[in-house]
N, C-alpha and C positions, 0 to 999 in steps of 0.2 A: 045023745047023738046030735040032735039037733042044737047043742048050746056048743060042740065042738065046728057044726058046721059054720055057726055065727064066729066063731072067734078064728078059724080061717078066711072067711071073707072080710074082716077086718085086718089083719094082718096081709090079705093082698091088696087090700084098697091104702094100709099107710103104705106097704109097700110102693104102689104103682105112683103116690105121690110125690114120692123124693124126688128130689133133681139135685145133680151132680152141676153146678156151672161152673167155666174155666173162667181162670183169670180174664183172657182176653173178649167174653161174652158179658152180656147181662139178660134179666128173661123179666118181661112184662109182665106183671099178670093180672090179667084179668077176673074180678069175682061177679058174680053172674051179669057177667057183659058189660061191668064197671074196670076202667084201668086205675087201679090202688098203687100202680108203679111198678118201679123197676127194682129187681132183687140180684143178688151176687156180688163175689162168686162166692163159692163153697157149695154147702150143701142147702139147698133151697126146699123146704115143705109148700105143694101145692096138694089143697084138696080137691079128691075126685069128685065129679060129677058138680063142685061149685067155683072151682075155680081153674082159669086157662092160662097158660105162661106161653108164651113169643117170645124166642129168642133174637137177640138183635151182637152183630158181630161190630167189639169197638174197634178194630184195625186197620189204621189207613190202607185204602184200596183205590185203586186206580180206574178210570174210566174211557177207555181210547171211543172219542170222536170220529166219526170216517171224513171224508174229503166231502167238504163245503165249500160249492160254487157262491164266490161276494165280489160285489163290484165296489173295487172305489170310488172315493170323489171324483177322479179323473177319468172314470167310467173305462177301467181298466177290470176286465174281470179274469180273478183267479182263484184258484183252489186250493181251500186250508184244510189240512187235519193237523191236530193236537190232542193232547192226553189233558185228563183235570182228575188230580189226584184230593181227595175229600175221606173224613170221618163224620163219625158218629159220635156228639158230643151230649147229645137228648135221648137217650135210651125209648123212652115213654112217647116224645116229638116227634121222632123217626117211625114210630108204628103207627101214631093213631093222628099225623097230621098228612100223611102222604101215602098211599098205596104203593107206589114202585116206586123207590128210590132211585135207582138207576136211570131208567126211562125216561122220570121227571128231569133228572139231574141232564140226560142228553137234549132233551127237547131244548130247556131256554138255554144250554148252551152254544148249540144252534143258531136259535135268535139272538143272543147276545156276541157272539162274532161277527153276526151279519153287519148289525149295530157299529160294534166300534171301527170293524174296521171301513165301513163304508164313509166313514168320518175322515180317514185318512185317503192321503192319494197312496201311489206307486212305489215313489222311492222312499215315504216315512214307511211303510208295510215292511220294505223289503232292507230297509238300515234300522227301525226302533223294535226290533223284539221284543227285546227286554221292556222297555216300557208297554207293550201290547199285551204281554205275558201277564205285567202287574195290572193292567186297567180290569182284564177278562176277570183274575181272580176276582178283585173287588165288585165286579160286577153280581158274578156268580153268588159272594157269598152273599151278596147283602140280599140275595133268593131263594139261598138254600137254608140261611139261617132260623126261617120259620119251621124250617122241617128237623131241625135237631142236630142241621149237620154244618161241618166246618169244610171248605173249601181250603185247603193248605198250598195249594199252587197250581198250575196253568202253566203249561210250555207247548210254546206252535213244533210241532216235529218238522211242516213241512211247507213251503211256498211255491205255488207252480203258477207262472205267470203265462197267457197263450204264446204260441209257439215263435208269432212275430214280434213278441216282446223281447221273448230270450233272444233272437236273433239280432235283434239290436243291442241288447244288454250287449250278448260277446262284439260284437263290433266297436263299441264305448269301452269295452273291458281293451279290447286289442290296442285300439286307440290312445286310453291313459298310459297301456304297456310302453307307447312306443313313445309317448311322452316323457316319461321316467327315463326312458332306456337317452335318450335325445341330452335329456336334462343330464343325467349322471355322465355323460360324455362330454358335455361342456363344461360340467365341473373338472371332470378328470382333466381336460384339454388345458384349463386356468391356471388348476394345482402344479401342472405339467411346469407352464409357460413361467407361474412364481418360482418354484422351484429351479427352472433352469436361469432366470436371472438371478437370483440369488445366489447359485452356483456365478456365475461368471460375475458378480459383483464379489465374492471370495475371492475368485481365482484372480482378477485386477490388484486386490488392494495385496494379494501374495506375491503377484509380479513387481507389483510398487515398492513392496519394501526390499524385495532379492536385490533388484535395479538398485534403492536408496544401501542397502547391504555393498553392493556390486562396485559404486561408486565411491563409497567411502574407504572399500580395501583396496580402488585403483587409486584414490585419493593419496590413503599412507603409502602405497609403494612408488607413486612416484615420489612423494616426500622422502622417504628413504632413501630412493636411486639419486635424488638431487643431493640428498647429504653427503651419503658416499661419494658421489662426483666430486663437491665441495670439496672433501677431506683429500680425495686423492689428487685435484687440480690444486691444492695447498704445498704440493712436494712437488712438483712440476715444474722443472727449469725453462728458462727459456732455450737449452738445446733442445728438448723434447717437444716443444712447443713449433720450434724449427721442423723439425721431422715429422710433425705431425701434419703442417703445411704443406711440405713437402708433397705426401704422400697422398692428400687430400687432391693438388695441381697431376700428379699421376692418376690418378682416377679420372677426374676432368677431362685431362688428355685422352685417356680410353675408350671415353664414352663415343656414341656413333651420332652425336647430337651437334647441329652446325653451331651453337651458339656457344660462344666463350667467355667466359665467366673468369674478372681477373680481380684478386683483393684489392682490397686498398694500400695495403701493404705490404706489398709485392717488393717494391724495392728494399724495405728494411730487409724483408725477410730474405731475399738474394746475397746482400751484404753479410747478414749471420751466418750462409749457408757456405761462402767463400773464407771468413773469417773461419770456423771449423773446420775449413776443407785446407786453409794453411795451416793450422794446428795440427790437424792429423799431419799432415805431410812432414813439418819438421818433427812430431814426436816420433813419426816412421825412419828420418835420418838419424837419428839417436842424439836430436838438441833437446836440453833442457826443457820444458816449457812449465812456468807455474801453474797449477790451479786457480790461482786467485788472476789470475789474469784479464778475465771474462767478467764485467763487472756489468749490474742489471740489465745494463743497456743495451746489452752481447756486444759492444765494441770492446776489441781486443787492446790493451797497454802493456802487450809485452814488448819489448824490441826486438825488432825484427831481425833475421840474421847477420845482413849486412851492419846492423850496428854494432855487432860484434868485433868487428876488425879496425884496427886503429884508422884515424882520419888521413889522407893523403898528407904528405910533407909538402909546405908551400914554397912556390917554383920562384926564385927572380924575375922580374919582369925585364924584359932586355930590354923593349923601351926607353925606360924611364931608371934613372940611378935610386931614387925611391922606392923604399922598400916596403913594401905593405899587402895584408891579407889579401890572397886570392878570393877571389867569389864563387862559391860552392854551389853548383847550379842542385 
């Protein structure tokens, strides 16, 4: 009975020693109050009553900061909170260099804001994040390092400047708005002013050439209208030449205008106008008259009708017993 009691109390003392550890743990242990290190994962033997295991969690965890009043250089004070995201890289470091990790981890983070950012003024705080974000980490880790642990990153969530800060900010915010807003108007108003001379340096050099187009088809058609003229004043007698004078002295005449305008040719032309005006007339009594009569000059060589009829018979002179030619007035 009693060798069965022994070998159950063995059997729940190796029981009671196992340990099951996850991948993402590991477990210290301690042999009588000595740390011989970090074990896992798997299945872990710890013996009772000589030896202690602490588990330590390796998964990045996060750590939210509350709001910390710091003043800057420019003795501007404002309120930061930020998160600082950290593991556990010393299993053994983490237990037996530090009591609370966390605590610790918030205290110098604390001081180490206060720190850097009192090194900066206003507007590097409130324009360089990013570089504040990288100085904190580096600050951190090179504190936390002794404890086992790794600082992975530092991000500010939040900047609250006092209230008559912000109240100038927006009025500098309003201010640059209406700068921009100023500026992109007088771009606009430029691009306007290029564009519409541009436009009417087009629309010139299109009127220039229509005009230089314009001038050269009035060019050819006068040229034409002079040819044609040429060709048709080529068949042009000087009877039509006559009538065209004529016709030109009737208009003249119509006009309501005191002044009287007389060729210089006035009397040729009255001469041609009588010489045609006897032509017709004997062609109207049914004489002959040539064509070829009328020769460049429009003086007529036809003879006239009275030439037609024989010469008078010459008379005696009672006078005189001499007989000779009468004189033909």
């Amino acid at each position: 009975m009693a060798t069965w009691i022994v070998i159950l109390v063995v059997v729940v003392l190796v029981i009671s020693g196992i340990r099951i550890v996850p991948e993402y743990n590991r477990i210290v242990v301690f042999r009588l109050g000595k740390c011989v290190g970090a074990r896992g994962p798997g299945v872990q033997v710890v013996l009772p009553f000589i030896e202690r295991g602490v588990y330590v969690d390796l998964r990045e965890g996060f750590l939210q900061i509350p709001s910390q009043k710091c003043i800057t250089r420019d003795n501007a004070s404002i309120d930061v909170d930020f998160l600082i995201y950290s593991k556990v890289i010393d299993p053994a470091m983490a237990v037996v260099q530090v009591v609370n990790r966390e605590g610790a981890t918030q205290g110098i983070a604390t001081t180490v804001v206060r720190a850097v950012l009192g090194d900066l003024t206003l507007d590097d705080v409130l324009s360089k994040r990013e570089s504040i974000n990288i100085r904190l980490r580096q600050e951190l880790d090179a504190v936390t390092e002794r404890w086992g642990m790794k600082v992975t990153n530092v991000e500010i969530r939040e900047i609250v400047p006092p209230p008559m800060v912000q109240e100038a900010m927006n009025r500098q915010m309003s201010a640059e708005r209406d700068r921009r807003a100023k500026v992109t108007e007088a771009e606009g108003r430029k691009q306007s002013v290029v564009l519409v001379a541009e436009g009417e340096r087009q629309s010139s050099v299109l009127r220039a050439e229509g005009d230089r187009e314009s001038i050269r088809l009035q060019a050819e058609g006068t040229a034409n209208a002079l040819t044609l003229v040429s060709e048709s004043a080529a068949t042009i007698d000087a009877r039509t030449m006559a009538l065209q004078q004529f016709e030109a002295l009737k208009a003249l005449g119509a006009s309501s205008t005191t002044r009287v305008v007389l060729p210089v040719d006035l009397l040729p032309m009255a001469k041609h106008i009588g010489e045609y005006a006897e032509l017709a007339l004997a062609a109207s009594q049914g004489q002959s008259v040539s064509a070829t009569t009328v020769v460049s000059t429009g003086r007529s060589t036809t003879p006239s009708p009275a030439a037609d009829t024989p010469p008078p018979a010459e008379a005696p002179n009672a006078g005189s017993s001499d007989t000779g030619p009468a004189s033909a007035t």
